[in-house]
C-alpha positions as CSV (number, residue, x, y, z in Angstrom):
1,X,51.0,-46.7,22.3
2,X,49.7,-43.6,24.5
3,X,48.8,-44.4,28.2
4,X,46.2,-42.1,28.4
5,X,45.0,-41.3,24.9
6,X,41.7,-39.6,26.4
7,X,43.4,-36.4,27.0
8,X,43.5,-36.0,23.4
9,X,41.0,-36.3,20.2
10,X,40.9,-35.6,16.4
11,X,39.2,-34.1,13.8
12,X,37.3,-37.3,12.8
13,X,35.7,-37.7,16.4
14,X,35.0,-34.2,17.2
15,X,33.3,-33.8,13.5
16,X,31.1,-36.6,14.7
17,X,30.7,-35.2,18.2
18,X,29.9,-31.2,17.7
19,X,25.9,-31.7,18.5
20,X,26.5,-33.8,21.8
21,X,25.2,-31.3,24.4
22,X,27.7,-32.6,26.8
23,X,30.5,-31.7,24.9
24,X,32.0,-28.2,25.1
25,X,34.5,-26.7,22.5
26,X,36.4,-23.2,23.6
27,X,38.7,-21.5,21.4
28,X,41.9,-20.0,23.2
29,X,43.4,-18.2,20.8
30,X,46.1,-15.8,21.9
31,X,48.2,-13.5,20.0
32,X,51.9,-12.3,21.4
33,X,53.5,-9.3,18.9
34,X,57.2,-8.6,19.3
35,X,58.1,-6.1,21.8
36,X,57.8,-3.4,23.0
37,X,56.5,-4.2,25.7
38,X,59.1,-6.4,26.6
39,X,59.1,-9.8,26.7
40,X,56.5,-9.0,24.0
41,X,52.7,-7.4,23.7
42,X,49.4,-9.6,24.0
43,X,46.3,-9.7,21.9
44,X,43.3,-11.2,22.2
45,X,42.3,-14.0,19.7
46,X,38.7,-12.6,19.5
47,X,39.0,-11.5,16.0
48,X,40.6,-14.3,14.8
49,X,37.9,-16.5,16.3
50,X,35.4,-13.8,14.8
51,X,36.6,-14.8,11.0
52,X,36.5,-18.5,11.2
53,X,36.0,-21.0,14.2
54,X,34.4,-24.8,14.7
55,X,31.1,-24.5,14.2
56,X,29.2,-24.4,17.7
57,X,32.7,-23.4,19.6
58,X,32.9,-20.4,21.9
59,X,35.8,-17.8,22.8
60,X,37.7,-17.8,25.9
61,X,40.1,-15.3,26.6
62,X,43.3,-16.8,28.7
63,X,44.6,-13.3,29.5
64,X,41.6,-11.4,29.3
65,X,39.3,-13.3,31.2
66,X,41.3,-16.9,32.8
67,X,44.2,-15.1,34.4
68,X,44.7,-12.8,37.8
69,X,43.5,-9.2,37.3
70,X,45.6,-8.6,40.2
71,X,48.7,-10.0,39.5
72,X,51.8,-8.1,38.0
73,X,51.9,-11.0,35.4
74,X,50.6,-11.5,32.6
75,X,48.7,-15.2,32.5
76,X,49.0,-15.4,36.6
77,X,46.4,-18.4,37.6
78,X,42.9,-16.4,38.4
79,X,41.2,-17.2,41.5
80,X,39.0,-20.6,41.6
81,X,36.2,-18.3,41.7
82,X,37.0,-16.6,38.5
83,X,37.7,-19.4,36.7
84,X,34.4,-21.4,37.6
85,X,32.4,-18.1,36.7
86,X,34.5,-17.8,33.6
87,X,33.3,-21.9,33.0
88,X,29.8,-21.3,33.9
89,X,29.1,-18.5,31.5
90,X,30.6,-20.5,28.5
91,X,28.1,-22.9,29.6
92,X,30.6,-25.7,31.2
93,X,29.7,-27.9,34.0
94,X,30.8,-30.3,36.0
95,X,29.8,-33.1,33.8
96,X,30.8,-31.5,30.5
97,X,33.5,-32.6,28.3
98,X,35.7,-30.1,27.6
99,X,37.3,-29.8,23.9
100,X,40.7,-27.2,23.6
101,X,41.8,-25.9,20.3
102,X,43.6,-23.0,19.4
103,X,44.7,-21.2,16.4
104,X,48.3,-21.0,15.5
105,X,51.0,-22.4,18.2
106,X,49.1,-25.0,20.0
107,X,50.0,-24.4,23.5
108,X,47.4,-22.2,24.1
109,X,45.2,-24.7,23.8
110,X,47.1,-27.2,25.8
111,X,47.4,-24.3,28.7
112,X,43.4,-24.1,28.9
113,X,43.4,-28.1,29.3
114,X,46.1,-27.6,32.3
115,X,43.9,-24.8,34.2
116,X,40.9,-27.0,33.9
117,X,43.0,-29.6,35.5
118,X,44.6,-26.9,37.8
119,X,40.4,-26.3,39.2
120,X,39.5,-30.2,39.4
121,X,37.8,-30.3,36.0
122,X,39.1,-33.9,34.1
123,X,36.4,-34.0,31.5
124,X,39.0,-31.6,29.3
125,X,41.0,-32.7,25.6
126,X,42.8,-31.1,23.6
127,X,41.8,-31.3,19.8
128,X,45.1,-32.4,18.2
129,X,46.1,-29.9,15.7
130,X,43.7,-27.3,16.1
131,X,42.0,-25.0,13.6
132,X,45.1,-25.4,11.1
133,X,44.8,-29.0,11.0
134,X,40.7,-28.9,11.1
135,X,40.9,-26.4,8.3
136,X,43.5,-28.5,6.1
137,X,41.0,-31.3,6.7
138,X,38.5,-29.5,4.5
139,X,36.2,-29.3,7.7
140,X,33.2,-26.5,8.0
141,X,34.1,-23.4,9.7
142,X,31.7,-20.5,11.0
143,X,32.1,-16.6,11.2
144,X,31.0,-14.1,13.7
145,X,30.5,-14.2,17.2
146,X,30.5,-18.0,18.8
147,X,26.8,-19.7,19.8
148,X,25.6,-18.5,23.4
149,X,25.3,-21.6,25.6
150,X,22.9,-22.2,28.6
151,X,24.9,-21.2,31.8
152,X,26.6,-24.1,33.4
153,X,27.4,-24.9,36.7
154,X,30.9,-25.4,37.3
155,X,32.8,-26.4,40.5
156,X,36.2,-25.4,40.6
157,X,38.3,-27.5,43.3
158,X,42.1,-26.2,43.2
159,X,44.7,-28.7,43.1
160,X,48.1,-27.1,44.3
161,X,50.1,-30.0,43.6
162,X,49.7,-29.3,39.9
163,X,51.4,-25.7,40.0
164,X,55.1,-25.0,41.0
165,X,56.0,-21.8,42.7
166,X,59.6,-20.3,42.4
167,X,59.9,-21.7,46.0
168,X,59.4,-25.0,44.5
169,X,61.7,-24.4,41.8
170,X,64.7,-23.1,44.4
171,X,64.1,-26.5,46.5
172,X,64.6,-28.9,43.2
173,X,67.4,-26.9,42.0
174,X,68.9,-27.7,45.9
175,X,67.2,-31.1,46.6
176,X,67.9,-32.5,43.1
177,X,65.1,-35.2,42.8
178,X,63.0,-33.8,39.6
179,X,63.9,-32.9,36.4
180,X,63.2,-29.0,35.6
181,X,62.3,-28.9,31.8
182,X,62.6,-25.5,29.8
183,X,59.8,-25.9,27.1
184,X,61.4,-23.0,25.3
185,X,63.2,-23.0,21.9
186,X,66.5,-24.0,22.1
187,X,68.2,-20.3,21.7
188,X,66.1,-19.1,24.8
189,X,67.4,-21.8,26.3
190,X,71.2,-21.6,25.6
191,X,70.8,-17.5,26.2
192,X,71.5,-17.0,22.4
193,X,68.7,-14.8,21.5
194,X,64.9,-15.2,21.1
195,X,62.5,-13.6,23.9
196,X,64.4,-11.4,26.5
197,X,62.6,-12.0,29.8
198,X,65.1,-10.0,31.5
199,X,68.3,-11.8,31.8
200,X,69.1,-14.5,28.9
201,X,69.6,-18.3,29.4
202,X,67.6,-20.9,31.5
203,X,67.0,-21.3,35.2
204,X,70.0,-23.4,36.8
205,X,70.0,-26.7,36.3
206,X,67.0,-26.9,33.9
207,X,66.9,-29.5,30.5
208,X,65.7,-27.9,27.2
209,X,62.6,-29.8,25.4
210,X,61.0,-26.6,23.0
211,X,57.4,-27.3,22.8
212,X,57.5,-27.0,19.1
213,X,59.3,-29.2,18.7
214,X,56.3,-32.1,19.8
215,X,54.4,-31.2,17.7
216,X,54.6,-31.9,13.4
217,X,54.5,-29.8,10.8
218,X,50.3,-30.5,10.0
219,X,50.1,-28.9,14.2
220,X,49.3,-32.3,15.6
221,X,51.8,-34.0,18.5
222,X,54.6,-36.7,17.3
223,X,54.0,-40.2,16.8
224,X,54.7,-41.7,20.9
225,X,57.9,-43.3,20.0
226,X,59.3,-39.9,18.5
227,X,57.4,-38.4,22.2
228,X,59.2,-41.1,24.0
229,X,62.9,-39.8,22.8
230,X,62.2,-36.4,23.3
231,X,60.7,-36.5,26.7
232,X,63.3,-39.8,27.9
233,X,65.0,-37.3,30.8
234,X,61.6,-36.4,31.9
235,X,60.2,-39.8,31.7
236,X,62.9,-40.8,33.7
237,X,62.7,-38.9,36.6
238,X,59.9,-39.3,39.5
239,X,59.2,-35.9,39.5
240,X,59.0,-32.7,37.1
241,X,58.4,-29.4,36.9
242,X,57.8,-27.3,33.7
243,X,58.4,-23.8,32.7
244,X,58.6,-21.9,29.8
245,X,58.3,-17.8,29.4
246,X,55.1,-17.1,31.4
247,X,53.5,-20.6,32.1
248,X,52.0,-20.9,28.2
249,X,54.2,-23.6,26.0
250,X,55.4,-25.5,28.9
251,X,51.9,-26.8,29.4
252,X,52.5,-28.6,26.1
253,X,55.0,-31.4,27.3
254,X,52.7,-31.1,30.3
255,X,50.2,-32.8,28.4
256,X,52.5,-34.9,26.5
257,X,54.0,-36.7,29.2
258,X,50.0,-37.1,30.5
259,X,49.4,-39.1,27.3
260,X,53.2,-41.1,28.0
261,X,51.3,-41.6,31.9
262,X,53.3,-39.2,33.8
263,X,51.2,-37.2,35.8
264,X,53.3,-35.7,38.0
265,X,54.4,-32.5,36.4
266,X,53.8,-29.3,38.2
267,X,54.2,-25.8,35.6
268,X,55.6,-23.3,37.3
269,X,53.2,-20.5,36.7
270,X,55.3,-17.3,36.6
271,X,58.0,-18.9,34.7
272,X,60.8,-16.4,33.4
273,X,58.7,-13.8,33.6
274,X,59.0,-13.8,37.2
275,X,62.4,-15.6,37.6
276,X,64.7,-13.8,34.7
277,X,64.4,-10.3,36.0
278,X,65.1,-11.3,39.8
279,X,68.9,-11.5,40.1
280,X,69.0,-13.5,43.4
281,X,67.5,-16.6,41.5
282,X,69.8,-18.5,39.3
283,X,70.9,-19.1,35.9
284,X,73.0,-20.5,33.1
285,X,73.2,-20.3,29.8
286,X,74.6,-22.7,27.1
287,X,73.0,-26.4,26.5
């Protein structure tokens, strides 16, 4: 049995929930192609939301329009006052209840939960399986540009002790104490191949849990028990921090090991993309 099963819902009870006014649904689609550029190039999922969404959802876009302008990484946390403008234009506010889905890998749904998380917003689920599974379900779908929402007012509140920062990272790998978990696939993490983020392998001392594999083949997460073995390391250990290639699938076990009733996991934000290509910070590579 989950801990905390109201991080997540399903088709049934968002089918029966799409006119509440409190509820919210946002679409966070994100397309990577393969490189060049390296690690790999980034579309919007505009278009895809264009040619079929959940009826009343809107777009967000996480690189677009949820991440630093500023930064030289791609996904970079915005500023709290980005974000909550971002949230009040899509018509979020504080009381809202927030519903993530995404099409194709489902992370990018589970990294808008985290940010909303990130900027003190709990009213946020992710729908389990997304558009594939909604779709496979026989569910309606609408085309064209999402419904315009009254302007919300959203509070965002920043809550550091949710985000790791490579300083973080460099005092676990020294202080031992938490369990660093590469979300991954497994050939990224044994420096075998897959995305090059600028050196291969993992960050020092780091597990390997890919974030596909928690999730079935119908796009919804693993029974708990099957959760439970996966995530047993993490589960074990009082603290964890999560990373992944640029912050995106690591939010994943993030959110599982919410549902299992560990909360705290910081995700380190810059992730690979920020530790691979700096030669000072470690690595391995193997299991």
């Amino acid at each position: 049995m989950m801990s905390h099963p109201q991080f997540i819902v399903d088709g049934e009870w968002l089918a029966a929930h799409l006119d509440d006014p409190e509820v919210v649904v946002l679409d966070s689609t994100t397309v990577t192609t393969p490189p060049p550029p390296l690690p790999y190039g980034i579309l919007s999922g505009g278009a895809d939301f264009e040619r079929a969404h959940i009826p009343g959802a809107q777009f967000v876009d996480i690189d677009g329009e949820l991440s630093d302008p500023r930064a030289s990484l791609h996904f970079t946390l915005p500023p709290p006052a980005r974000f909550a403008e971002a949230m009040a234009r899509l018509g979020v506010g504080d009381d809202s209840l927030v519903v993530c889905y995404c099409n194709g890998n489902h992370w990018w749904a589970t990294r808008l939960w985290w940010m909303l998380g990130v900027f003190g917003h709990d009213r946020a689920v992710v729908l389990d399986g997304g558009l594939p599974k909604w779709t496979a379900d026989g569910r309606a779908v609408e085309t064209g540009a999402g419904r315009l929402r009254a302007r919300g007012a959203f509070t965002a509140a920043y809550r550091p002790e949710r985000v790791a920062s490579r300083q973080d990272v460099l005092a676990a790998i020294a202080a031992g104490g938490a369990c660093i978990l590469n979300a991954l696939p497994a050939e990224n993490h044994r420096g075998e191949g897959g995305t090059n983020y600028g050196r291969p392998g993992h960050i020092a001392s780091s597990i390997n849990v890919p974030a596909v594999e928690l999730v079935a083949a119908d796009n919804r997460y693993k029974p708990v028990d099957e959760l439970r073995r996966l995530l047993a390391g993490p589960l074990a250990s009082p603290r964890v921090i999560a990373y992944c290639g640029g912050g995106i699938s690591a939010t994943s076990p993030t959110l599982a090991l919410a549902l299992l009733g560990h909360r705290d996991v910081r995700v380190y934000d810059g992730s690979l993309s920020e530790w691979a290509p700096d030669p000072s910070l470690p690595m391995a590579v193997g299991p």
